[in-house]
N, C-alpha and C positions, 0 to 999 in steps of 0.2 A: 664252694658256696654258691659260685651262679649256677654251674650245671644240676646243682640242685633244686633252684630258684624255678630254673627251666624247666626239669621237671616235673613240677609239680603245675606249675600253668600249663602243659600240654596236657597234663592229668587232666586239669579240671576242663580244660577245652575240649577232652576226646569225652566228659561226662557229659557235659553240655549238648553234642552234637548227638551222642547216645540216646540220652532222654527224650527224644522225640520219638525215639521205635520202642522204647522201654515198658515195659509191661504190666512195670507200677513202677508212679516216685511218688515218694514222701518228702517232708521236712517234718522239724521237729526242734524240742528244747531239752538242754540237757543241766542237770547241777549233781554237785554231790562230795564226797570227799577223796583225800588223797592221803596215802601211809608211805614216807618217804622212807627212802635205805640210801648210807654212802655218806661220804663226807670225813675228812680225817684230818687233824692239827698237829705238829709235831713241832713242840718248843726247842727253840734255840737258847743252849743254856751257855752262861758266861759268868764272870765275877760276882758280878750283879743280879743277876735272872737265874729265878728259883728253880727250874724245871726244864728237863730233854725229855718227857715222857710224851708220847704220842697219843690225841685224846679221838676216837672212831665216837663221829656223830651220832646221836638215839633220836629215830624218828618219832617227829611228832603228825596231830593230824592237821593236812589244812582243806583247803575247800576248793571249787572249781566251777564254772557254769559256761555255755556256750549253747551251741545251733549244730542241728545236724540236717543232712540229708539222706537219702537214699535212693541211688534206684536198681530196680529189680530184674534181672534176666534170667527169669526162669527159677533154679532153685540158688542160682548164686545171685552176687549184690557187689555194688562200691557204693562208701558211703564216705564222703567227704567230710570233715568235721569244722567249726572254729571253736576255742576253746581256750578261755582266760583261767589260771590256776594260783593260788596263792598255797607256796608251799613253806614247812617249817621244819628245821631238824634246833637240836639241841646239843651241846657242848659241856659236856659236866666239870669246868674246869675245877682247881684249889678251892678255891672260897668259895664261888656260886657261879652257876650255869649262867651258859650266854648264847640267845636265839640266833641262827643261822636262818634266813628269810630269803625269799625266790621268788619273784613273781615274774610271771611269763604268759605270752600268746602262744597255742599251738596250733598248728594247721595237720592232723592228721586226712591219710586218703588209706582208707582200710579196703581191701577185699576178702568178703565171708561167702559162707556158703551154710545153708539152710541144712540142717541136720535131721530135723523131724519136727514135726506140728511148730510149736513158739517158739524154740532152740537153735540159735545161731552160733557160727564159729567163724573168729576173721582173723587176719593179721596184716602189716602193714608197716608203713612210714610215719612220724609225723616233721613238717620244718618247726625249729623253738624260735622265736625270738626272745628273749630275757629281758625284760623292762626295768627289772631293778633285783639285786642282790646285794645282802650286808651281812655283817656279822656284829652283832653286839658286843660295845666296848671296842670295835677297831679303830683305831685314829688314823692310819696310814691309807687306807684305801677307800676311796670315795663309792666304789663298785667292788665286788669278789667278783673275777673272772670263772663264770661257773661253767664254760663249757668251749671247746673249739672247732664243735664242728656243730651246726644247728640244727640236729635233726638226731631221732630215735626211733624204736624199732617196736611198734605194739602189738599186742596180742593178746586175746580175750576169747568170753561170750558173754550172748544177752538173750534173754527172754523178753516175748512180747505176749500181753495178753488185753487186748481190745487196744487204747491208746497209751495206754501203760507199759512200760518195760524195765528191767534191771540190766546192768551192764556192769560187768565186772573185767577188768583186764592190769596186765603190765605192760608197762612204759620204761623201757633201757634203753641208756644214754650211749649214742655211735660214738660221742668224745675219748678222747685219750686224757689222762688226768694229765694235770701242770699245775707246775707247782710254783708259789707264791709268796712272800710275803706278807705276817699281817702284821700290828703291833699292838697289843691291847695293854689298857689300862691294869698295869699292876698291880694296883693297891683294893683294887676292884674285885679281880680275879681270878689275883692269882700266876699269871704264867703275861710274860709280857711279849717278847720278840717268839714267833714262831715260823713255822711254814705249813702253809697252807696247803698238802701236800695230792689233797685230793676233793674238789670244790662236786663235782656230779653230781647229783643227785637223780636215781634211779626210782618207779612210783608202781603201788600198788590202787588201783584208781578203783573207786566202786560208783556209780552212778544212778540216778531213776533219770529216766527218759518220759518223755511228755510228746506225741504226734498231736499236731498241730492239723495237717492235710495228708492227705492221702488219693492220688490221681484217679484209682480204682473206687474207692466209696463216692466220689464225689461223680465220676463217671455217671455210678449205677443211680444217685439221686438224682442226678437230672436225669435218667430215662424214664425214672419213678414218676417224678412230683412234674417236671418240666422246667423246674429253677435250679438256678446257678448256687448254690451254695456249700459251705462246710457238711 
């Protein structure tokens, strides 16, 4: 976990020191949604408790927003990300479904390369932090331990056309599943003691993008006009 800690702040220090010979940077804002995959319960069954059958999560949609940057060398690119995500899978238990909920920071650092005209392609790292994970109707666990290693593996593209852009890419989890745990409400659900036997959750992410700046227009206005501005 540190030497990943590590590097990703010498990432962003060698972007930092880049960006001064860079040939364009941008920043920019990002929102949009997420189509989650993964997730598996597998009841513990005993005298008392109705069910040993193992329930594979059904994703549902959640949503995302954050800040990007970019900058340019030529026809390739790093672009740093931050990016808050509320994600949702669902559980079709006995009686009635029960939300499975993620929310997290991600810190991707992508490297793409320009394809033709508006068309990019990247892939990359991102670190997760996890802010909070539950499962609905669990009394045992205050948190679902959703992941043990903090980081994922993305990969995508995006178009750009004036300050506008779409971004479409996948987000798979470096973790190894572990297994857990949970105890939900019986009478509720359905299925009571289980194990938690696979918490990950893997994302199908679609985005619109918003450029905010851009080093190069803003260059070429002030040789135009003579002022400093967007």
């Amino acid at each position: 976990m540190n030497k990943i800690r590590v590097a990703f702040f010498l990432c962003l220090c060698f972007l930092q020191f880049q960006a001064v010979s860079a040939q364009e940077f941008k920043v920019g804002l990002k929102g949009g949604i997420n189509k989650t995959f993964g997730g598996s319960i597998t009841g513990i069954k005993s005298a008392d408790i109705y069910t040993d059958d193992t329930f594979d999560a059904e994703g549902e949609i959640g949503f995302h927003g954050g800040a990007w940057g970019q900058v340019n060398f030529g026809k390739f690119f790093v672009r740093p990300e931050v990016v808050y995500s509320a994600l949702e899978s669902r559980f079709d238990f006995p009686n009635r479904p029960s939300l499975y909920q993620v929310k997290e920071l991600s810190i991707p650092v992508l490297v793409g390369y320009n394809i033709y005209g508006p068309l990019d392609i990247y892939g990359g790292v991102a670190y997760k932090n996890i802010i909070d994970a539950t499962l609905e109707g669990d009394e045992l666990n205050d948190q679902i331990v959703v992941q043990n290693t903090p980081a994922s593996v993305q990969f995508g593209a995006k178009v750009e056309f004036g300050s506008f852009g779409l971004d479409v890419r996948y987000d798979y989890a470096l973790s190894s599943a572990e297994n857990q745990e949970v105890d939900i409400i019986n009478s509720t659900y359905g299925i009571n003691r289980g194990n938690f036997t696979d918490a990950r959750l893997n994302q199908l992410i679609v985005s619109l993008t918003l450029k905010l700046w851009d080093s190069k227009e803003s260059g070429n206005k002030r040789r135009r006009g003579g002022s400093c501005y967007f």
